[in-house]
LOFI-106873 format. One line per 10 residues: their letters; for each residue x, y, z of N, C-alpha, C. Coordinates in nm, 2 decimals. Layout:
N
a	X/Y/Z/X/Y/Z/X/Y/Z; ...
This chain:
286
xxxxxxxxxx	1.82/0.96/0.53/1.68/0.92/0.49/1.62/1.03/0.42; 1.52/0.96/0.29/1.47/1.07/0.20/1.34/1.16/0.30; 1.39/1.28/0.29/1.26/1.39/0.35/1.14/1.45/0.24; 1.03/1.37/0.29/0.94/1.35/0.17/0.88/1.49/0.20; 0.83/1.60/0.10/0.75/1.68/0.08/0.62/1.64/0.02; 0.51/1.73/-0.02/0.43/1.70/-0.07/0.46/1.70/-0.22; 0.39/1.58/-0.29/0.44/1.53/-0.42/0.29/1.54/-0.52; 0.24/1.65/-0.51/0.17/1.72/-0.63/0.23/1.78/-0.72; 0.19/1.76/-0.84/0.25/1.79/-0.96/0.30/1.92/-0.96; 0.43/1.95/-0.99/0.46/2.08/-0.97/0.56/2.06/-0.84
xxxxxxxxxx	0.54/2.04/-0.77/0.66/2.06/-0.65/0.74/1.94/-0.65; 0.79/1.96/-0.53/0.92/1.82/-0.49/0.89/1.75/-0.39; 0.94/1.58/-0.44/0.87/1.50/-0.39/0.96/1.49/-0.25; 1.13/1.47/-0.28/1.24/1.51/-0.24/1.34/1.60/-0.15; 1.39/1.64/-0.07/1.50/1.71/-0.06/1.59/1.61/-0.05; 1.74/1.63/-0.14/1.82/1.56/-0.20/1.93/1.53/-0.12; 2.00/1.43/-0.11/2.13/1.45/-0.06/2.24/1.34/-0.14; 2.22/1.36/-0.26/2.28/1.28/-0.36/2.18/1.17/-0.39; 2.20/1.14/-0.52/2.11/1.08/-0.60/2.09/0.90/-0.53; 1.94/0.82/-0.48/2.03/0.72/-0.38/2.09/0.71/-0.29
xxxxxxxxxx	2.05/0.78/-0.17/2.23/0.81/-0.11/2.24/0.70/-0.03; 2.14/0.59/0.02/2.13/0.50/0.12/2.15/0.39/0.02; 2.14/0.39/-0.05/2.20/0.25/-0.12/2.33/0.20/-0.12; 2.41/0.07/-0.12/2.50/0.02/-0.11/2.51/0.04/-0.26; 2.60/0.09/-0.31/2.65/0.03/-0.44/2.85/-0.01/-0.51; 2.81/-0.10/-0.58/2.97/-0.14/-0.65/2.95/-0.14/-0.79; 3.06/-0.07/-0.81/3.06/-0.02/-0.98/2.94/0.00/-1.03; 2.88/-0.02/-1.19/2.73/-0.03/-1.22/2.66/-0.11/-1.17; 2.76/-0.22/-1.10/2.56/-0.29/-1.10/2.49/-0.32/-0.99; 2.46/-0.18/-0.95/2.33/-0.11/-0.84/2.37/-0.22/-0.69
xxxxxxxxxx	2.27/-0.26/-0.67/2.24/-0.28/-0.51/2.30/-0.43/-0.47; 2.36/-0.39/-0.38/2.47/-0.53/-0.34/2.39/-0.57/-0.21; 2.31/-0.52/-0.12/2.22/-0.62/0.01/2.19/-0.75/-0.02; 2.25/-0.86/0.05/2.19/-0.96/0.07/2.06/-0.93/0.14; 1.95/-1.01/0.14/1.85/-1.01/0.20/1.85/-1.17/0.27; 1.89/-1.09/0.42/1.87/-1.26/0.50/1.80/-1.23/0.62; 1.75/-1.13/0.67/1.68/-1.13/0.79/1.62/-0.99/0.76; 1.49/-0.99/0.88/1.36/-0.87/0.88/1.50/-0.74/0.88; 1.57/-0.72/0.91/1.64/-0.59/0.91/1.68/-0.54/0.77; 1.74/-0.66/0.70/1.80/-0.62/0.58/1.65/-0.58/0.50
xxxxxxxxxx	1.58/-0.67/0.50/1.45/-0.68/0.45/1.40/-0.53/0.41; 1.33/-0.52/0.54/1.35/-0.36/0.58/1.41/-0.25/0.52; 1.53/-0.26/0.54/1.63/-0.16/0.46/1.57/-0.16/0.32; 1.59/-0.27/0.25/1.55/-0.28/0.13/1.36/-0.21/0.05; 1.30/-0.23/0.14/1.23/-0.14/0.13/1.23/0.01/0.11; 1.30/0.05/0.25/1.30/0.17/0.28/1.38/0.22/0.15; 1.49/0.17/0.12/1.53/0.21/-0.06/1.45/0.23/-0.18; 1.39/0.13/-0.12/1.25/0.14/-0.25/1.21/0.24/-0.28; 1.13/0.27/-0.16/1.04/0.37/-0.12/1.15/0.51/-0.17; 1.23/0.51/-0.09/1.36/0.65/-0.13/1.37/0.67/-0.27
xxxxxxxxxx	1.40/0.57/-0.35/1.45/0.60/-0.53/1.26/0.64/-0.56; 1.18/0.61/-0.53/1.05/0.60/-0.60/1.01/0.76/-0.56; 1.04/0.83/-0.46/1.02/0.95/-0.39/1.13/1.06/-0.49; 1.20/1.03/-0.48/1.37/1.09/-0.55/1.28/1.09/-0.67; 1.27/0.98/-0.75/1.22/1.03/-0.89/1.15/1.08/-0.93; 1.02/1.10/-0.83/0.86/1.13/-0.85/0.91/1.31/-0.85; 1.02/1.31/-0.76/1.08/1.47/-0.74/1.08/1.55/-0.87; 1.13/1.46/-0.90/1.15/1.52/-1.07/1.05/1.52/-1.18; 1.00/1.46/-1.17/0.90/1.42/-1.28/0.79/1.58/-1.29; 0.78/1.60/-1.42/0.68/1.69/-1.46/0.57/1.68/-1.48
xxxxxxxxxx	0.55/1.58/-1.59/0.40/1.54/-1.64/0.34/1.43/-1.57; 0.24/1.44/-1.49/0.14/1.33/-1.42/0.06/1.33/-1.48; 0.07/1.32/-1.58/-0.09/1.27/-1.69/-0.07/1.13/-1.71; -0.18/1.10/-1.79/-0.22/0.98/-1.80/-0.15/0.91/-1.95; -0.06/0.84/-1.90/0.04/0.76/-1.98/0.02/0.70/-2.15; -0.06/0.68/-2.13/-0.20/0.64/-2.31/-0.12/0.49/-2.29; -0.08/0.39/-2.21/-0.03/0.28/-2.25/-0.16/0.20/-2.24; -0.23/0.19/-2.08/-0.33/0.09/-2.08/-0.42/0.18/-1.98; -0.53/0.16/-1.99/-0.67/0.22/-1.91/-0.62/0.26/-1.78; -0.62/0.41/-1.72/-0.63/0.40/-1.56/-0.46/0.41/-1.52
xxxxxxxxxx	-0.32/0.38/-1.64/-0.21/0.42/-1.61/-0.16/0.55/-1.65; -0.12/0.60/-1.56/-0.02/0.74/-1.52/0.13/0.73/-1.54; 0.15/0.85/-1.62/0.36/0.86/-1.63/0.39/0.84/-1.52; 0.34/0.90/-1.40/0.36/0.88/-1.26/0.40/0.75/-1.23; 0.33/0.67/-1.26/0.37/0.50/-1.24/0.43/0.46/-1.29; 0.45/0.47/-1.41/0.60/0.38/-1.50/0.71/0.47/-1.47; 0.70/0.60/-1.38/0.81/0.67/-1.32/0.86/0.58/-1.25; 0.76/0.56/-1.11/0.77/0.54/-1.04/0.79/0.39/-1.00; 0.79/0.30/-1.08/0.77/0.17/-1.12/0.91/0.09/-1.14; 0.98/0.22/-1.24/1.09/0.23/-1.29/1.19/0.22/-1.19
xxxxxxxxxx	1.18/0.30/-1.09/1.28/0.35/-1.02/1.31/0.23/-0.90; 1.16/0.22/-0.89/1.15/0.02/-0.77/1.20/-0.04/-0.84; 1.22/-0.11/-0.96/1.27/-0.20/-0.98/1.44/-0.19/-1.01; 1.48/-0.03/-1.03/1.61/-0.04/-1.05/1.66/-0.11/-0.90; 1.61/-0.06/-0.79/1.67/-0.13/-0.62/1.62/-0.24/-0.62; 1.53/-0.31/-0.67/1.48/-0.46/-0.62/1.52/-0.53/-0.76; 1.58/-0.53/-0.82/1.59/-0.62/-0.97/1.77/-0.63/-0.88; 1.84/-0.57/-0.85/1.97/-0.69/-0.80/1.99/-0.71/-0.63; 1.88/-0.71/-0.63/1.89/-0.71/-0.45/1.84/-0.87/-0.45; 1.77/-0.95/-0.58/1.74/-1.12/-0.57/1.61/-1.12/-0.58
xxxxxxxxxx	1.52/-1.06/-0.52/1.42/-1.09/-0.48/1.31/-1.09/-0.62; 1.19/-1.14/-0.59/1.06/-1.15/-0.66/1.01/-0.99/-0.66; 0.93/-0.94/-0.78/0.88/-0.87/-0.79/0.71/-0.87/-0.84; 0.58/-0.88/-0.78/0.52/-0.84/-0.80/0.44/-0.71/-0.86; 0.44/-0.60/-0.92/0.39/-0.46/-0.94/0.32/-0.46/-1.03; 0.19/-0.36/-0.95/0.09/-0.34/-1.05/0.12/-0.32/-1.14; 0.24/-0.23/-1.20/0.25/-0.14/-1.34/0.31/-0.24/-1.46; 0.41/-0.34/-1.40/0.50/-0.42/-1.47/0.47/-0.57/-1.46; 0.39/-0.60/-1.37/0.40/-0.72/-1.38/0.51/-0.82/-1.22; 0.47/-0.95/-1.29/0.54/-1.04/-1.21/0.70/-1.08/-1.27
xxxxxxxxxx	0.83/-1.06/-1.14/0.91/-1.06/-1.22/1.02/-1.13/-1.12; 1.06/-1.23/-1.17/1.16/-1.38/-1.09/1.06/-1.39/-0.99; 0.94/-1.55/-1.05/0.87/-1.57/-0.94/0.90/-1.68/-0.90; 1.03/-1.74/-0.94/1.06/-1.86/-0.84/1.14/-1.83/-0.69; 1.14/-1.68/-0.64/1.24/-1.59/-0.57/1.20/-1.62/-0.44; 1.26/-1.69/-0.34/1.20/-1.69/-0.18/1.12/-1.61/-0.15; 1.17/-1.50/-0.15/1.07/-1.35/-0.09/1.06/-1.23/-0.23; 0.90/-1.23/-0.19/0.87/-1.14/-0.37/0.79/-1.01/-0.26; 0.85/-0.93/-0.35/0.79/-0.76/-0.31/0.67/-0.74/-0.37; 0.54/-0.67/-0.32/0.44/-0.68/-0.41/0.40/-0.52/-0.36
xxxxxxxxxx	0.48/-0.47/-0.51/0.48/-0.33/-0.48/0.34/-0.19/-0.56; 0.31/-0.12/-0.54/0.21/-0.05/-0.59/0.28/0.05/-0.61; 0.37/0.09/-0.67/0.50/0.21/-0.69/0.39/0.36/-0.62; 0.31/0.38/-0.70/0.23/0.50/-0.68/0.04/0.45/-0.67; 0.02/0.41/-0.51/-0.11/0.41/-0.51/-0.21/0.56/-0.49; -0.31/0.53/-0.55/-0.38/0.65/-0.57/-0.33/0.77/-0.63; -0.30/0.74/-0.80/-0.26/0.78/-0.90/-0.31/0.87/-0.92; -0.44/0.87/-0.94/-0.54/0.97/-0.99/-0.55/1.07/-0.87; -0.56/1.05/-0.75/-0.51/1.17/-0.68/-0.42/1.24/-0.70; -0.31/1.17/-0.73/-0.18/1.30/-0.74/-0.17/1.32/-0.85
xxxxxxxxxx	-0.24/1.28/-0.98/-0.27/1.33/-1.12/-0.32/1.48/-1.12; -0.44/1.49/-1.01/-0.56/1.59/-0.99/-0.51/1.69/-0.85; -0.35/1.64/-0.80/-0.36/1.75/-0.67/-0.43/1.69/-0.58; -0.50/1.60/-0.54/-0.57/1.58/-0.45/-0.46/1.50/-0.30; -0.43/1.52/-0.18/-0.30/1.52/-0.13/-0.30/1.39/-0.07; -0.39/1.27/-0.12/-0.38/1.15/-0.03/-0.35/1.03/-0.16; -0.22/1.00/-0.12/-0.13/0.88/-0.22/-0.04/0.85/-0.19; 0.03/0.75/-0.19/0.15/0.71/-0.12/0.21/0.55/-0.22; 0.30/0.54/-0.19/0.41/0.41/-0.22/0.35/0.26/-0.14; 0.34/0.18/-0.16/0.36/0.03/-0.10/0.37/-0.06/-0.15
xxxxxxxxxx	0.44/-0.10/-0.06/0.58/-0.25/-0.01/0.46/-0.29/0.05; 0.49/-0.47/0.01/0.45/-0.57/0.12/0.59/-0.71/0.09; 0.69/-0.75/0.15/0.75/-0.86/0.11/0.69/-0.97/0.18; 0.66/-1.10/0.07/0.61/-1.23/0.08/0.69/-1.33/0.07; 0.65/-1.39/0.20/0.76/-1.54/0.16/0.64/-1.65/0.21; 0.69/-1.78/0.23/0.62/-1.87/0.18/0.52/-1.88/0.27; 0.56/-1.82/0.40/0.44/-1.82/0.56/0.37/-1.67/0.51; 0.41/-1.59/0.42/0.25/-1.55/0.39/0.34/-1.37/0.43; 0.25/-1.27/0.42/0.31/-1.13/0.43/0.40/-1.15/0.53; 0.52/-1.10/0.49/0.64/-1.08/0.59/0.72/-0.96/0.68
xxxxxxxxxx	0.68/-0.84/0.58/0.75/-0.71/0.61/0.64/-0.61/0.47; 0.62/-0.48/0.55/0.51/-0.41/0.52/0.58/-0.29/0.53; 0.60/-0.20/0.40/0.60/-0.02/0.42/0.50/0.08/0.33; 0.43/0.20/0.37/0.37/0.26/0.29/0.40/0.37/0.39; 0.45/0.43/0.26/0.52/0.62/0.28/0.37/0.71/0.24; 0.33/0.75/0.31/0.26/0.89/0.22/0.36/0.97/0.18; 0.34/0.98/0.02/0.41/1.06/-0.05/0.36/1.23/-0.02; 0.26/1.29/0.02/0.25/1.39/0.08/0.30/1.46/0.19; 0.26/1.38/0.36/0.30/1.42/0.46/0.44/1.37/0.50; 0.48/1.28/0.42/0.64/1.18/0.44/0.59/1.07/0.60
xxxxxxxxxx	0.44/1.05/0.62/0.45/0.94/0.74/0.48/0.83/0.69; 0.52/0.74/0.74/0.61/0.59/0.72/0.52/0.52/0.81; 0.45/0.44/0.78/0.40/0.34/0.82/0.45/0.19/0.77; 0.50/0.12/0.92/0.59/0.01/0.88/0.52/-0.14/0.97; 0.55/-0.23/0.94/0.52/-0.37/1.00/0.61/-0.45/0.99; 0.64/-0.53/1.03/0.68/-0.70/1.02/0.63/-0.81/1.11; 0.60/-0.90/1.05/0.52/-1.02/1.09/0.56/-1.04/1.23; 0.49/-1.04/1.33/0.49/-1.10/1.47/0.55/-0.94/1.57; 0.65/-0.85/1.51/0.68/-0.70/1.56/0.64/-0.64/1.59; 0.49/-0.62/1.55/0.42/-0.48/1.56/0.41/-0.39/1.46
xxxxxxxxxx	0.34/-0.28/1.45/0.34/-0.17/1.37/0.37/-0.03/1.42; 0.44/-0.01/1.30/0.47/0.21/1.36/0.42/0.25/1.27; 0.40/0.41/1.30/0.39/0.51/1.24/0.51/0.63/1.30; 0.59/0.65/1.19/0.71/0.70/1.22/0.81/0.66/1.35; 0.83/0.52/1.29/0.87/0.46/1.46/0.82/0.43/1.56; 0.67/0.47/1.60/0.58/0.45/1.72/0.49/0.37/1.70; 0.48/0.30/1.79/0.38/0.19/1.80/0.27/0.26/1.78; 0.21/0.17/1.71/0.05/0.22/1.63/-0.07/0.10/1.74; -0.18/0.13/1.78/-0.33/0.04/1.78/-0.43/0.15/1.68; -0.53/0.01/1.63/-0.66/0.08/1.62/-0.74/0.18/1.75
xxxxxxxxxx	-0.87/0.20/1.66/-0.94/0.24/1.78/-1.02/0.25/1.87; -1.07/0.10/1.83/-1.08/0.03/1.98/-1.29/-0.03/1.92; -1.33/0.07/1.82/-1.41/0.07/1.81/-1.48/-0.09/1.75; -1.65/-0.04/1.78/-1.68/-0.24/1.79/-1.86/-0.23/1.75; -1.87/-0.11/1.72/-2.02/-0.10/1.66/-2.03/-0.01/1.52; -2.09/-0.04/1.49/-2.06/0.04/1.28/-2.21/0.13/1.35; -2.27/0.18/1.42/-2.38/0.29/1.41/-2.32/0.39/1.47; -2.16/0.33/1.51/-2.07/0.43/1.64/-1.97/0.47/1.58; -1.95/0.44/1.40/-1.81/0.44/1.38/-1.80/0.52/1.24; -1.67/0.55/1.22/-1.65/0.65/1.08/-1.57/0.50/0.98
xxxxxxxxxx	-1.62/0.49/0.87/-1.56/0.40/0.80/-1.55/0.44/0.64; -1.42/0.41/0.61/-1.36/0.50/0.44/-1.40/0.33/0.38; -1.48/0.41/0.23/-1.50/0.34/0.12/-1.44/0.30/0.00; -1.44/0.19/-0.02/-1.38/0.25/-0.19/-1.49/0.19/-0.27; -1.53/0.26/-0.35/-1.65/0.24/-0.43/-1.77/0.27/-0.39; -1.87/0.27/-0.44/-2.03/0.33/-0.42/-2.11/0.25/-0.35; -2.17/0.23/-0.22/-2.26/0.13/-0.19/-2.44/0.14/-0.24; -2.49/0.01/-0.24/-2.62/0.04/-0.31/-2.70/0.15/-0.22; -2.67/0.11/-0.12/-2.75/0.18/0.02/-2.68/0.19/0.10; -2.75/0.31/0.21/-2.69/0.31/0.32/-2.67/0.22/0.47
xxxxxxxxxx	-2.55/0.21/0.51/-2.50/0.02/0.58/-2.51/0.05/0.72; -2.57/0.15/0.74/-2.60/0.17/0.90/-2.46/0.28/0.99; -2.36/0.30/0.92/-2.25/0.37/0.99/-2.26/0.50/1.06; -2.20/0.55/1.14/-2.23/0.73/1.16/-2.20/0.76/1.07; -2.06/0.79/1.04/-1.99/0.85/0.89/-1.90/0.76/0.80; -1.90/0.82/0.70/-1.82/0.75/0.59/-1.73/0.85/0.52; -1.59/0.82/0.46/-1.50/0.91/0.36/-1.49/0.80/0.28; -1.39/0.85/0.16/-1.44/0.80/0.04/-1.29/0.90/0.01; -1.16/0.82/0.03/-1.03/0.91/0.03/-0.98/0.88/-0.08; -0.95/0.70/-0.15/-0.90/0.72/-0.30/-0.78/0.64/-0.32
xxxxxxxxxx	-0.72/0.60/-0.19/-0.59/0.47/-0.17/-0.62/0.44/-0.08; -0.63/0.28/-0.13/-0.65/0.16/-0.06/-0.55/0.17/0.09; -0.40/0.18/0.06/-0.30/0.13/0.13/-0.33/0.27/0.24; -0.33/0.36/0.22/-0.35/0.49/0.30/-0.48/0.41/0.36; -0.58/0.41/0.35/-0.69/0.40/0.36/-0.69/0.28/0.49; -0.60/0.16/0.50/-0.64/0.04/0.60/-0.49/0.12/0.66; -0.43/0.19/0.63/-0.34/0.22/0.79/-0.39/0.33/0.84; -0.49/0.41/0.75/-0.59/0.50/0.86/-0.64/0.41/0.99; -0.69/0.28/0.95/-0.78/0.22/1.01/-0.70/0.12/1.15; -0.54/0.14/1.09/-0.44/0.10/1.18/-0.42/0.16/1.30
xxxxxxxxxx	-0.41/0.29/1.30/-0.34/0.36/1.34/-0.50/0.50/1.43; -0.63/0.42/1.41/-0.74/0.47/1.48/-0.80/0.60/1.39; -0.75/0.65/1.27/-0.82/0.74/1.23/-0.92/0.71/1.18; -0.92/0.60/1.12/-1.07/0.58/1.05/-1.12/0.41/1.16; -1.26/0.40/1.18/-1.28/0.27/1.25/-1.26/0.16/1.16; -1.29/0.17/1.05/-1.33/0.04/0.93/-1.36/0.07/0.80; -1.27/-0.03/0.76/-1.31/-0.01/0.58/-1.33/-0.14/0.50; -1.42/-0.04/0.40/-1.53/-0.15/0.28/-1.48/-0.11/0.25; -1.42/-0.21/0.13/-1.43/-0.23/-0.03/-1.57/-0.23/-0.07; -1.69/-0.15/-0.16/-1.80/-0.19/-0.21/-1.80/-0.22/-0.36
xxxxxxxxxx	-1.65/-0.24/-0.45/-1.63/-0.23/-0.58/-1.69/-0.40/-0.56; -1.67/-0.45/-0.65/-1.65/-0.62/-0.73/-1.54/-0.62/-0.79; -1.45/-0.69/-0.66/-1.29/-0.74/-0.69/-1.23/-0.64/-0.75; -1.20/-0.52/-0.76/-1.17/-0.43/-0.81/-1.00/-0.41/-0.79; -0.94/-0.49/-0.67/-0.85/-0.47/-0.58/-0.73/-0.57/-0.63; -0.64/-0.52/-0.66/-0.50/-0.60/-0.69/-0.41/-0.60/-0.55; -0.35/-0.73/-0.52/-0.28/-0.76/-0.35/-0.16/-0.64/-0.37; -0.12/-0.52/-0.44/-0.04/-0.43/-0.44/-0.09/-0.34/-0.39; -0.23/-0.34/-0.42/-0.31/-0.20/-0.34/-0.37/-0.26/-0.17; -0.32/-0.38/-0.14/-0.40/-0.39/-0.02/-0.33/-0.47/0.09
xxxxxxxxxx	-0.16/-0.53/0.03/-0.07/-0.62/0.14/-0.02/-0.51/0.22; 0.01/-0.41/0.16/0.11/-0.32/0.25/0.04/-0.33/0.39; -0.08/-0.21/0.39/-0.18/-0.18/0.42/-0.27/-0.30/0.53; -0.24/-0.42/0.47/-0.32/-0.52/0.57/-0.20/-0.55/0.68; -0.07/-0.59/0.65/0.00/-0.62/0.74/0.03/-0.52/0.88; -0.01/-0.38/0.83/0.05/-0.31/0.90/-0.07/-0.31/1.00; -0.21/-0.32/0.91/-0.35/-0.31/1.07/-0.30/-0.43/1.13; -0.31/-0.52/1.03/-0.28/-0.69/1.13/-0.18/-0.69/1.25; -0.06/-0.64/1.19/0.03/-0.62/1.35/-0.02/-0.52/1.44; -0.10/-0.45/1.43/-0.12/-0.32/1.50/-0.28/-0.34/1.59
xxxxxxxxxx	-0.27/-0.45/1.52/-0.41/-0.51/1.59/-0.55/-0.48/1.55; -0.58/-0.46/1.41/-0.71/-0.45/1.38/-0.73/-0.60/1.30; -0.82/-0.60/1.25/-0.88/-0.75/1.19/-0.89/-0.74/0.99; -0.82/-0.81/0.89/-0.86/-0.77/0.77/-0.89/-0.93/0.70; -1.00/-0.86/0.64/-1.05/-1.02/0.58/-1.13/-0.97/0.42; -1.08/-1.12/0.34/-1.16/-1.04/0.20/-1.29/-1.09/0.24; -1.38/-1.04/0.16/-1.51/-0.95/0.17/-1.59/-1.17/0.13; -1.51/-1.24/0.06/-1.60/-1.34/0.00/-1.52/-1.46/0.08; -1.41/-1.41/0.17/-1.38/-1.55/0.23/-1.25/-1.59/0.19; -1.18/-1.52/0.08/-1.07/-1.59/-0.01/-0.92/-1.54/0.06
xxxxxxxxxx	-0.83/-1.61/0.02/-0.69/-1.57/0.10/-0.67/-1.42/0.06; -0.61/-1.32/0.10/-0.55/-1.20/0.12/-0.42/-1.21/0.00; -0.35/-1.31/0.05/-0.21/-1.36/0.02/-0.20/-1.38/-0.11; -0.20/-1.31/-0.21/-0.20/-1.35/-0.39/-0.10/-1.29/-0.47; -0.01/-1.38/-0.50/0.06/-1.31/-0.60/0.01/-1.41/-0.77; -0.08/-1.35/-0.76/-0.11/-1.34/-0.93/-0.12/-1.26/-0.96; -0.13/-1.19/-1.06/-0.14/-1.05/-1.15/-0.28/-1.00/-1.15; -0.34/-1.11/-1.21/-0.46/-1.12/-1.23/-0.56/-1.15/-1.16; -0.55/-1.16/-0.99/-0.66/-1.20/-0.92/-0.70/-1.08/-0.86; -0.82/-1.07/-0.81/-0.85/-0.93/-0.72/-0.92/-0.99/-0.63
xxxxxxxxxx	-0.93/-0.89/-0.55/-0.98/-0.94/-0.38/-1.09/-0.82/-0.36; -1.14/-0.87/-0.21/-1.28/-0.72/-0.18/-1.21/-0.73/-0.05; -1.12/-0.65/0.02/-1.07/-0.65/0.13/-1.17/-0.56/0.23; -1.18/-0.63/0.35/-1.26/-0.55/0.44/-1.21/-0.52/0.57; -1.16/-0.43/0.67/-1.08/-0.38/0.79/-1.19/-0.33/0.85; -1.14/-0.36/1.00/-1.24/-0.29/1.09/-1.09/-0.30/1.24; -1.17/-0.22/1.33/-1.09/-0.20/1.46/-1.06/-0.30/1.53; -1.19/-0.37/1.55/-1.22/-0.52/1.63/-1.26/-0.64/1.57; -1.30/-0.73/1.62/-1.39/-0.83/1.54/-1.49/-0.81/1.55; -1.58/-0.76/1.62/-1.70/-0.75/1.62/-1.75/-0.65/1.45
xxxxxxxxxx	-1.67/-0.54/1.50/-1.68/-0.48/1.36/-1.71/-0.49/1.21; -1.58/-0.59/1.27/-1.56/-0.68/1.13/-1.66/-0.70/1.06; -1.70/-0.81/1.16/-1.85/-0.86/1.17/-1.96/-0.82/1.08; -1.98/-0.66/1.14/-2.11/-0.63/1.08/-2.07/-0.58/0.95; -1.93/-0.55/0.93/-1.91/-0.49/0.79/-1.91/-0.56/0.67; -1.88/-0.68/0.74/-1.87/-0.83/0.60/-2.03/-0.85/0.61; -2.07/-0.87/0.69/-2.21/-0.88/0.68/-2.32/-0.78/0.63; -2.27/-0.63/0.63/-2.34/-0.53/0.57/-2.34/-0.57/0.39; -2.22/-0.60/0.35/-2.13/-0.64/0.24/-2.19/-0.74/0.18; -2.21/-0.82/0.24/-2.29/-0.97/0.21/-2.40/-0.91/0.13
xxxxxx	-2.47/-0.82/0.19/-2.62/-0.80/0.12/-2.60/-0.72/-0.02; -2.49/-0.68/-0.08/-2.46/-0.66/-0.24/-2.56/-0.75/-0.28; -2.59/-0.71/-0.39/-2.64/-0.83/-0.48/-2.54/-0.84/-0.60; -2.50/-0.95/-0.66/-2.39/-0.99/-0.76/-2.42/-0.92/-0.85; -2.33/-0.83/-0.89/-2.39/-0.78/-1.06/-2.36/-0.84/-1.17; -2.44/-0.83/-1.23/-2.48/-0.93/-1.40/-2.38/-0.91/-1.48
């Protein structure tokens, strides 16, 4: 298994032990796993995540790509290297960077190769990889690596959640005047919380909220959010036992390219509660 270092520009994302070493392969053409049950599933992730880490090792230039608004070399690095393990493994591919790819595929991966781009553009140490696999009962299998501290945070539907193997809960919390809750985006006003962070990835960001570091999180953007930056990340609170709901009522579960959601996490339902409700009072912008 790949041992992740911190993956700021300049160092190694990697320590190596042959290029892929967990991959099955026959002659050129790459990855031979069937995918028929949560184990294989699994595996296939954890490959993902390994070639996406391996290549990010190498890569020099984290600047900003000049292809389309907001993309990084980082991502079509890293984009690259997911789809070399998931393009013969069968499956569907959702990714922010590339698009939708065999969507008539039982189970489609809806990957974010490198969320929170612009962090690891700028050194800033919170960004990570996410996996969510979808089949037709809806998120199935969940991984997001921080590409910094190498934690693994994993799910599968009805299993439970770890963080590096151990069972993960929220934290228990159930009032927002009592609770610390990460943002993404600017709110008009202040929504009644003790504290608030403002860290920069989504997928980092709701398995803080998994795993009891942070109590709850707003989205305060408008739809800002593609299901790449926010399946991993939901399935993992969801089995772990926190509550995630978009912000206007709409399914979670999207593989279109083009739709965005306002995801909102909290510890309990109560929480929830007051955070969709704080949320509500946005006024629509023009």
């Amino acid at each position: 298994m790949l041992l992740l270092r911190c993956a700021v520009p300049g160092s190694r994302v990697g320590e190596r032990r042959g290029r892929f070493p967990s991959l099955p392969r026959r002659g050129r053409g790459g990855y031979r796993r069937r995918i028929v049950d949560d184990s294989s599933l699994q595996a296939l992730l954890d490959d993902t995540a390994e070639a996406i880490g391996l290549v990010l090792g190498d890569l020099d230039d984290w600047g900003l790509a000049g292809t389309r608004e907001g993309q990084y070399r980082s991502d079509l690095a890293a984009d690259a290297a997911a789809l070399e393990v998931l393009a013969p493994a069968g499956v569907g591919v959702l990714s922010e960077e590339s698009g939708r790819h065999r969507p008539d595929a039982e189970i489609t991966v809806v990957i974010d190769p490198l969320d929170g781009s612009t962090n690891a553009s700028r050194s800033i140490p919170w960004f990570a990889t996410s996996l969510c696999a979808v089949d037709a009962a809806g998120a199935r299998a969940a991984l997001v690596v921080n590409l910094v501290s190498g934690e693994r945070f994993a799910a599968v539907r009805g299993g439970g959640a770890t963080r590096n193997g151990v069972p993960i809960t929220p934290s228990g919390a159930s009032v927002l005047r009592e609770s610390l809750v990460g943002l993404s985006g600017y709110p008009p006003e202040y929504l009644g919380w003790k504290q608030f962070r403002a860290l920069g990835a989504a997928a980092l960001d709701l398995c803080a909220v998994a795993t009891g570091v942070l109590d709850g999180y707003l989205d305060c953007s408008w739809d800002a959010h593609g299901s790449w930056d926010y399946l991993g990340g939901m399935l993992v609170c969801l089995e772990a036992g926190a509550s995630v709901v978009d912000a206007h009522g709409r399914d979670l579960v999207v593989l279109d390219h083009a739709a965005r959601r306002t995801p909102v996490a909290a510890a309990t339902a109560s929480l929830l509660d007051e955070l969709v409700a704080a949320r509500s009072t946005f006024a629509t912008p023009s």
